[in-house]
C-alpha positions in Angstrom: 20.0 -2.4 -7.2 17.5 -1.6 -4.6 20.2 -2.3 -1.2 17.3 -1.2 1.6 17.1 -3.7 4.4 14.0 -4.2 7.0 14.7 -2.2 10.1 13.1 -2.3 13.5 11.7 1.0 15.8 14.1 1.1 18.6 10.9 1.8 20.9 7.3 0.4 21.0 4.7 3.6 19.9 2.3 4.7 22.1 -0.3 4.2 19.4 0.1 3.1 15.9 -3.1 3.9 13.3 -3.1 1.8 10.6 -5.4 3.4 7.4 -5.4 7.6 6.8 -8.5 7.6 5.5 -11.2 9.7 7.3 -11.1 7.5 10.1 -7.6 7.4 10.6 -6.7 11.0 9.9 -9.6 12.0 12.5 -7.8 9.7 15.3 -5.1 11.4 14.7 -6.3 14.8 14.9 -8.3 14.1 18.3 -5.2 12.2 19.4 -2.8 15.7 18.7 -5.4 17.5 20.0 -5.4 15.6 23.2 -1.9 15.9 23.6 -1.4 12.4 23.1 2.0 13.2 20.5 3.0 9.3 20.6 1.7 7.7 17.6 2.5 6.8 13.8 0.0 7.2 11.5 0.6 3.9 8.6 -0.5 4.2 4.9 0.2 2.0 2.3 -0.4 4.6 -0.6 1.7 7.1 -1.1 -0.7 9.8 -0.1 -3.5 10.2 2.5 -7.2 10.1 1.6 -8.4 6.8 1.5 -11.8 5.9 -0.9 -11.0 9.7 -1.2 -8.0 9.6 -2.9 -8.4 6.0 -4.8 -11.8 7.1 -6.7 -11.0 9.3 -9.6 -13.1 8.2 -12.3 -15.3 10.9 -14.1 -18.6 12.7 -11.9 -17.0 10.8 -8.7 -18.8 12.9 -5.9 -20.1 12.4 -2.6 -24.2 11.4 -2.1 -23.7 12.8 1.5 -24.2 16.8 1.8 -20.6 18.1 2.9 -22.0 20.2 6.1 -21.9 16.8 7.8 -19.4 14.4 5.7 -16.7 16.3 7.4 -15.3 16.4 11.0 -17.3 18.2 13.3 -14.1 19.5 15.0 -12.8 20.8 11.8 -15.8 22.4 10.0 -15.3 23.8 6.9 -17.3 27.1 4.8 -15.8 26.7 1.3 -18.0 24.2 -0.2 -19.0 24.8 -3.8 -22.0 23.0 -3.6 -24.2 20.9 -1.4 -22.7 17.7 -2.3 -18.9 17.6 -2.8 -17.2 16.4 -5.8 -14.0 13.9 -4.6 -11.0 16.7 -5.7 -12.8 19.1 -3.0 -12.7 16.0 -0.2 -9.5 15.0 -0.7 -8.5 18.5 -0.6 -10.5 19.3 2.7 -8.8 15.9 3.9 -5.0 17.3 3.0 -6.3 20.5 4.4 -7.1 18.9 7.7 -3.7 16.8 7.6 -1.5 19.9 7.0 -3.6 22.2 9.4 -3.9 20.0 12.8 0.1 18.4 12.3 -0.3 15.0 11.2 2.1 15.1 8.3 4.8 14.6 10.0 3.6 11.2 12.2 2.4 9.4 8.7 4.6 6.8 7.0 3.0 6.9 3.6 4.1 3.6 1.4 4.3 1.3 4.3 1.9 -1.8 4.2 0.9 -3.8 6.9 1.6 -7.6 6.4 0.5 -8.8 10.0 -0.3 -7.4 13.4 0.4 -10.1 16.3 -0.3 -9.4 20.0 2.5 -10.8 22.1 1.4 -11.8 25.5 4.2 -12.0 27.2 5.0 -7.9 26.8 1.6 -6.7 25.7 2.6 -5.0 23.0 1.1 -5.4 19.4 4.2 -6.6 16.9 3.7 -5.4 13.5 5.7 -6.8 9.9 5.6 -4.7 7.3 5.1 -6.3 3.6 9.1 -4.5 3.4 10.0 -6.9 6.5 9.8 -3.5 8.6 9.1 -4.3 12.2 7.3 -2.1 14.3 5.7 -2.3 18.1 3.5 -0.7 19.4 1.2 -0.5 23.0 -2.1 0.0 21.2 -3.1 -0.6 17.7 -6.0 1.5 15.7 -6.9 -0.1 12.6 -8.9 2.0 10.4 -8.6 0.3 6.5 -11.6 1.3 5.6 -14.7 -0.8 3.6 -14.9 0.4 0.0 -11.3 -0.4 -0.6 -10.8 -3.4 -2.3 -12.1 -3.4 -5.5 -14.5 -6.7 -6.5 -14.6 -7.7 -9.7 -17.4 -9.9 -11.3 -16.7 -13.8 -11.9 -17.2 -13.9 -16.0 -15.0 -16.4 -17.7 -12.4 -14.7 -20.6 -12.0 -11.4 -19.0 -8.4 -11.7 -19.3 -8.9 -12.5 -22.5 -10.2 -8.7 -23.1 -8.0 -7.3 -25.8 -8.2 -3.5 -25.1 -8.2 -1.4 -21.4 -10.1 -3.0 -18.8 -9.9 -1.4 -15.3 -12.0 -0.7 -11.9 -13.9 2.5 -11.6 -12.0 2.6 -8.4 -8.2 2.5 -10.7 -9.1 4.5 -13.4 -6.8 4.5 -15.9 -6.5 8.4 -16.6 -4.2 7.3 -19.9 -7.2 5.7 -21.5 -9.0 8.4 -24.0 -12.6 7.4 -24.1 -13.7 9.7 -26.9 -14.8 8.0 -29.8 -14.7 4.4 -28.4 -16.6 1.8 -27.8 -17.0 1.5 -24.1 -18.7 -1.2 -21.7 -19.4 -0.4 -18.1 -20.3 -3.9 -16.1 -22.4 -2.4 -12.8 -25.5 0.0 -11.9 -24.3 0.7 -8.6 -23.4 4.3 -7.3 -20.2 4.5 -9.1 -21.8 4.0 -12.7 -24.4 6.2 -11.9 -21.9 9.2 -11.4 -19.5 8.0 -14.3 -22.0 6.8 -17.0 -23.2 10.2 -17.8 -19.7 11.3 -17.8 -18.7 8.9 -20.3 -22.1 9.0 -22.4 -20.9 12.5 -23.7 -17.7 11.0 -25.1 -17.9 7.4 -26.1 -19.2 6.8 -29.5 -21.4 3.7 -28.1 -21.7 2.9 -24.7 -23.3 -0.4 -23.4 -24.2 -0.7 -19.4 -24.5 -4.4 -18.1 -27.0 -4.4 -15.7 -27.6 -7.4 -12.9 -30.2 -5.8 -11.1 -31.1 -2.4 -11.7 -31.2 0.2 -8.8 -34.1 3.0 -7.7 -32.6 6.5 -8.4 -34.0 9.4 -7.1 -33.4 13.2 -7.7 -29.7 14.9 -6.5 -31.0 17.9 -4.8 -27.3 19.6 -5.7 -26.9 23.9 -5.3 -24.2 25.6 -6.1 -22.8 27.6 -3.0 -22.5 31.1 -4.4 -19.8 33.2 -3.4 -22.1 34.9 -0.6 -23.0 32.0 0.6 -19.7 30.7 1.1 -18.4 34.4 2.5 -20.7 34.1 5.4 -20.2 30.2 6.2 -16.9 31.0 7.0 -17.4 34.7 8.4 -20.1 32.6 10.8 -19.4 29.7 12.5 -22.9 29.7 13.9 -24.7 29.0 10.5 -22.1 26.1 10.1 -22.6 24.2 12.9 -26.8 25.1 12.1 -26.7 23.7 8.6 -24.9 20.6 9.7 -27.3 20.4 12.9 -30.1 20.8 10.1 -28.5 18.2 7.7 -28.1 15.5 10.2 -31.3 15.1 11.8 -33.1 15.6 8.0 -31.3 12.4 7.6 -31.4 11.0 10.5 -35.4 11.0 10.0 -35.7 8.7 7.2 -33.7 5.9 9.4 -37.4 5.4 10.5 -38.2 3.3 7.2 -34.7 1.6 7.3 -35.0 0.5 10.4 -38.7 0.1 12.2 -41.3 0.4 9.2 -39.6 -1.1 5.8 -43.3 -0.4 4.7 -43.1 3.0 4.9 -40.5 2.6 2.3 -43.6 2.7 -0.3 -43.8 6.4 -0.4 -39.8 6.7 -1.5 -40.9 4.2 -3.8 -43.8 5.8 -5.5 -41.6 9.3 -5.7 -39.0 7.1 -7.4 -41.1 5.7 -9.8 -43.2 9.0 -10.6 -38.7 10.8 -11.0 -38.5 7.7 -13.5 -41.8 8.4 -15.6 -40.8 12.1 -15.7 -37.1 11.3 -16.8 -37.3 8.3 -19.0 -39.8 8.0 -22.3 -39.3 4.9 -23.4 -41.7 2.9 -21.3 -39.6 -0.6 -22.0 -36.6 1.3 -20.9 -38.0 2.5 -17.6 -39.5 -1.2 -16.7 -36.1 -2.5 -17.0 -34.9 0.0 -15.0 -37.4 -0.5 -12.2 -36.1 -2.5 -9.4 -38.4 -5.6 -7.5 -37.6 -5.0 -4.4 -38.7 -2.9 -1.5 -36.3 0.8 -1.6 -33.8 0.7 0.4 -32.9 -3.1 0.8 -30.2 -1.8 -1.7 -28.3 1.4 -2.0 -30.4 4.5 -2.7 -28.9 6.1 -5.4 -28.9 10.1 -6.0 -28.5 11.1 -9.8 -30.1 13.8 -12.2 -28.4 12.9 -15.3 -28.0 9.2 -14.4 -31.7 8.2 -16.1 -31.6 10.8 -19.1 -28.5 9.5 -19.9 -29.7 6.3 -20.8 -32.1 7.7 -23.6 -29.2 9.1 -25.1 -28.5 7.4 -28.5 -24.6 6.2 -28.2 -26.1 4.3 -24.9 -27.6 0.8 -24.6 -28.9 -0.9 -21.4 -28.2 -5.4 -21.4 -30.2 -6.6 -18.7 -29.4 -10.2 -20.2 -26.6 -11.6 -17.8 -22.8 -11.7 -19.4 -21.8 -15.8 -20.4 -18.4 -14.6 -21.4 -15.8 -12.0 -22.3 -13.8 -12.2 -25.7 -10.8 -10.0 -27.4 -13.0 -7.6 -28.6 -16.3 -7.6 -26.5 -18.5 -9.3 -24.3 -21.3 -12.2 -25.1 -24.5 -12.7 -23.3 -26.2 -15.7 -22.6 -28.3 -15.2 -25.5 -25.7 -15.7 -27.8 -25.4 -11.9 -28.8 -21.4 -10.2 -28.8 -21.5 -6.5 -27.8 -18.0 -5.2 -29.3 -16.2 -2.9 -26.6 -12.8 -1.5 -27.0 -12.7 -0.3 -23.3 -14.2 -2.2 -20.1 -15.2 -0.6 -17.1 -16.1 -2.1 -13.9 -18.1 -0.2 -11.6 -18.7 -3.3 -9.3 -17.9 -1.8 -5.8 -16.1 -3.1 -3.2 -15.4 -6.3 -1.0 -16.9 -4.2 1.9 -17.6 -7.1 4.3 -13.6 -7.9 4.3 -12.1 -4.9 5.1 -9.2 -6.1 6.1 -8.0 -7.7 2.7 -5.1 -10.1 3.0 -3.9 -8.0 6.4 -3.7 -10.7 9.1 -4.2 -9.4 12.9 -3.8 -12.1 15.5 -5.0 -11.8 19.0 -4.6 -14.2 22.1 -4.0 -18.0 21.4 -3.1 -17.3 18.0 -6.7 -16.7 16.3 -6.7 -14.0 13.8 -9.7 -11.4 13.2 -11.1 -12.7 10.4 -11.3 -16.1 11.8 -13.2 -14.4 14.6 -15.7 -12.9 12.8 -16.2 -15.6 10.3 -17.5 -17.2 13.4 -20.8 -15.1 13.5 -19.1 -12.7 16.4 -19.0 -9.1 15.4 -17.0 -6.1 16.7 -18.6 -4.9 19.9 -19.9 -1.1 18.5 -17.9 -1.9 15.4 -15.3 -1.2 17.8 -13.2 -3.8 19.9 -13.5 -7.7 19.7 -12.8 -10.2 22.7 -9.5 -11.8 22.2 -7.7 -8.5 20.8 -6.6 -6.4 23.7 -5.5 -2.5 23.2 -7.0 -2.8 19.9 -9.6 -0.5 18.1 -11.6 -0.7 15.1 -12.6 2.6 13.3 -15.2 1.8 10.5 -15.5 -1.9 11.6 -18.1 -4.0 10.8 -21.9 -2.6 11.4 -21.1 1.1 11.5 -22.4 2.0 8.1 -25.9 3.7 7.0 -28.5 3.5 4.5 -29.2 7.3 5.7 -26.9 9.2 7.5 -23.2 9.8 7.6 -20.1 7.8 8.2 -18.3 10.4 9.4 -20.7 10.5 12.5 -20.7 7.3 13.2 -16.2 7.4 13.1 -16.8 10.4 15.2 -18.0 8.6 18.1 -15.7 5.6 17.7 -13.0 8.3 17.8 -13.9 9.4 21.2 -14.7 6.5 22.6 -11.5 5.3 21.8 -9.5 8.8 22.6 -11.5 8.4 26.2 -10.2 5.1 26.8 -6.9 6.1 26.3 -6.7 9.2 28.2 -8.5 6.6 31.4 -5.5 3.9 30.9 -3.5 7.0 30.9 -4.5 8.7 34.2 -4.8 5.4 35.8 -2.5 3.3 35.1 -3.9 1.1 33.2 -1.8 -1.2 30.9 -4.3 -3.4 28.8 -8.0 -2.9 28.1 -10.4 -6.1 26.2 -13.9 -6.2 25.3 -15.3 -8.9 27.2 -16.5 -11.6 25.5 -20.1 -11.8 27.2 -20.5 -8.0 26.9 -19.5 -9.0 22.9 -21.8 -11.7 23.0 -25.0 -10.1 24.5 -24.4 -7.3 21.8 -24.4 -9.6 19.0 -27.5 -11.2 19.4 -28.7 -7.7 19.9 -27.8 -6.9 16.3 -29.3 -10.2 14.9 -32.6 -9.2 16.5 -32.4 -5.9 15.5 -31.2 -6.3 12.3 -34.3 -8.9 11.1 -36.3 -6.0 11.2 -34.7 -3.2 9.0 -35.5 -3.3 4.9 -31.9 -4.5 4.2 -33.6 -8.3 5.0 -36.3 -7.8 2.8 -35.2 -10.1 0.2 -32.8 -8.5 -1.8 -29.2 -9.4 -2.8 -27.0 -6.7 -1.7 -23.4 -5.8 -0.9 -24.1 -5.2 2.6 -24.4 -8.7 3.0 -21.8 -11.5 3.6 -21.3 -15.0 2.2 -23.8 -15.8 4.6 -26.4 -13.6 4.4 -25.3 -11.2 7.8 -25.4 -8.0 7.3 -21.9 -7.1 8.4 -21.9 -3.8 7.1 -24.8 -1.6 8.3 -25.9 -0.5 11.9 -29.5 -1.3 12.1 -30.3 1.6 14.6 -30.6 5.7 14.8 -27.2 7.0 14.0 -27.5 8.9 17.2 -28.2 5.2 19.2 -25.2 4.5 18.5 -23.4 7.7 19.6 -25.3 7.6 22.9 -23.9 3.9 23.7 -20.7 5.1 22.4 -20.9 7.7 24.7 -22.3 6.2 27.8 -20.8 2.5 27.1 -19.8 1.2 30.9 -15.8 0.9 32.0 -17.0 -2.2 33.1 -17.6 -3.2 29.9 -13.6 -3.3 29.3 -11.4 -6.1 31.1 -8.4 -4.1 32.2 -5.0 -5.4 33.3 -1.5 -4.1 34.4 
């Protein structure tokens, strides 16, 4: 008989970071670094890593080259290749926990139920989903967007008879060798695990809703000199990743300013698919309608030959059902499967799942932004004093790194904090016309970029926003990050 009881910390936290994900391990790290020694780092798994950690399934890599997915202040010259699998991230992410001192500030297992701000004390009150109570002065939240696993709304799938689980769960007791496997989704997690599971399933059926342009994975192997002098030299690192992020940071151009010039990505995607793909019915049902870009790119070089393997078939007719022992389309056709897959992404535009945060006057985040105002830089929201948003809405790319992007968050935030420090400053707020003017910024800006061009996509909310992506130059948004006013902050005692 489990006899724990909830307990309270005896003294409010200096800081409590809530997610040790990227985002929340790299606040950490700055905030050691800093000397700032007075925070708990919360995690409801029982180990670090976030989307790291949770995506296991077969081929799972990164589409970002690792020079620059990885923290600029913690560089790293043992890459095997250009693009890193998820083993060698979450390793370079324990690495980075174990090396800098974090381990022993995290309380791994401990979910947060609800954060309230309490006005009368200023301090953020926190209930864990264990009854837990904790305070704290300021509150980081950093959950994170591909997190929560969405599943498709088909009627029967509980009715499935054999294993059935998200690409971001997988079930590593399931033996896929000589089944019969069905993978609902053609996003980038079925492109990494479909040719993965092609070489062992005796049939494999992909459900496609809308298929996705691909384009070649330019992926080396770092040989063993390569990797000798990236860490003998930490001049070449910090040029490779210098080299890597402004490659990228080029083709925000299309994203962003010229959709049209999208048409050249297009015509190299088309000419990979003719190359790849002989069956010419096979290759128009892969080819998307819409301009590149408005979804996902996707980065594969066994993705495309796969599907001309014979075990694999393509449905582009939509699903009408699930049954014990396979899935019907709405042409009246059943496709037996003895193991369902779904590689159906995330809820990314609700990021904060069922966590409730509640700032002045009792409104809560998500009630906030449901009302069309978004996080100032992804960062702070009016109504929410000492609280900072790592990740938050509109800090994603279509063509650059995340990792940046948390970067400059981080040291906006760390800077903040080190001012309220040295000055004696006991609160700090967005304020709400500085929030304001910036979101109709972002709805001017965003009209613009490709992601608007009339495609369906998981960057976009139940509305239509696009909640998810930063319609700007990655580097835009370091420089107002950077450079963003004290003024812009209400401060109190």
């Amino acid at each position: 008989m489990d006899t724990a009881r909830p307990t309270s910390d005896p003294q409010p936290h200096g800081v409590v970071i809530v997610g040790a994900g990227f985002a929340g391990i790299g606040m950490a790290i700055r905030l050691r670094q800093a000397g700032l020694d007075d925070f708990i780092l919360l995690e409801q798994a029982t180990e670090i890593g976030g989307t790291w950690r949770d995506n296991t399934y077969p081929g799972c890599a990164c589409d970002i080259p690792a020079a620059l997915y990885s923290f600029s202040f913690a560089p790293s010259g043992g890459w095997s290749r250009r693009y890193p699998s998820q083993a060698e991230i979450q390793r370079y992410l324990l690495d980075c926990v174990d090396r800098f001192g974090v381990r022993p500030h995290l309380r791994l297992g401990t979910t947060l139920a609800e954060a309230a701000h309490d006005e009368t004390t200023g301090l953020w009150r926190l209930r864990t989903e264990a009854g837990d109570s904790i305070s704290a002065r300021v509150l980081v939240l950093a959950p994170g967007t591909l997190h929560h696993p969405a599943f498709p709304d088909i009627p029967g799938l509980e009715r499935f008879a054999g294993p059935a689980f998200h690409s971001a769960r997988w079930d590593h007791g399931v033996d896929i060798a000589g089944k019969r496997v069905a993978v609902i989704g053609t996003g980038a997690s079925a492109i990494q695990l479909v040719p993965e599971l092609a070489k062992q399933a005796a049939e494999l059926t992909l459900f496609q809703r809308t298929p996705a342009w691909v384009l070649p994975k330019h992926d080396p192997v770092a040989g063993p000199v390569r990797r000798a002098m990236m860490r003998a030299i930490p001049l070449l690192r910090r040029i490779a990743r210098a080299w890597v992020y402004w490659s990228h940071e080029s083709r925000a151009v299309g994203f962003i300013l010229a959709p049209r010039l999208m048409e050249a990505v297009e015509r190299r995607a088309r000419t990979y698919a003719k190359r790849t793909l002989t069956d010419p019915v096979l290759r128009e049902r892969l080819t998307p309608d819409y301009r590149i870009g408005c979804k996902r790119v996707l980065l594969s070089n066994d993705f495309l030959p796969a599907l001309e393997r014979p075990n694999v078939t393509v449905i582009g007719t939509p699903i009408a059902r699930v049954e014990p022992g396979g899935l019907v389309t709405a042409d009246g056709v059943t496709h037996p499967a003895d193991v369902l897959v779904f590689a159906t992404g995330f809820k990314a535009t609700e990021p904060l799942g069922s966590l409730r945060v509640i700032g002045r006057d009792g409104v809560s985040l998500a009630e906030a932004w449901h009302e069309g105002l978004p996080a100032w830089l992804g960062l702070a929201a009016p109504g929410f004093p000492n609280l900072f948003l790592l990740g938050g809405p509109n800090t994603g790319l279509g063509h650059n790194s995340i990792v940046f992007m948390l970067e400059a968050q981080i040291e906006h935030a760390l800077r903040t904090l080190q001012r309220m420090r040295r000055q004696g400053i006991g609160s700090v707020e967005i304020r709400r016309d500085v929030a304001s003017r910036f979101a109709t910024w972002l709805d001017a800006r965003m009209q613009r970029t490709v992601w608007l061009s009339g495609c369906r996509s998981w960057y976009l909310d139940a509305a239509g926003r696009n909640t998810t992506l930063w319609p700007g130059f990655s580097i835009g948004f370091w420089f107002r990050h950077r450079f963003a006013r004290h003024a812009s902050w209400r401060e109190g005692k």
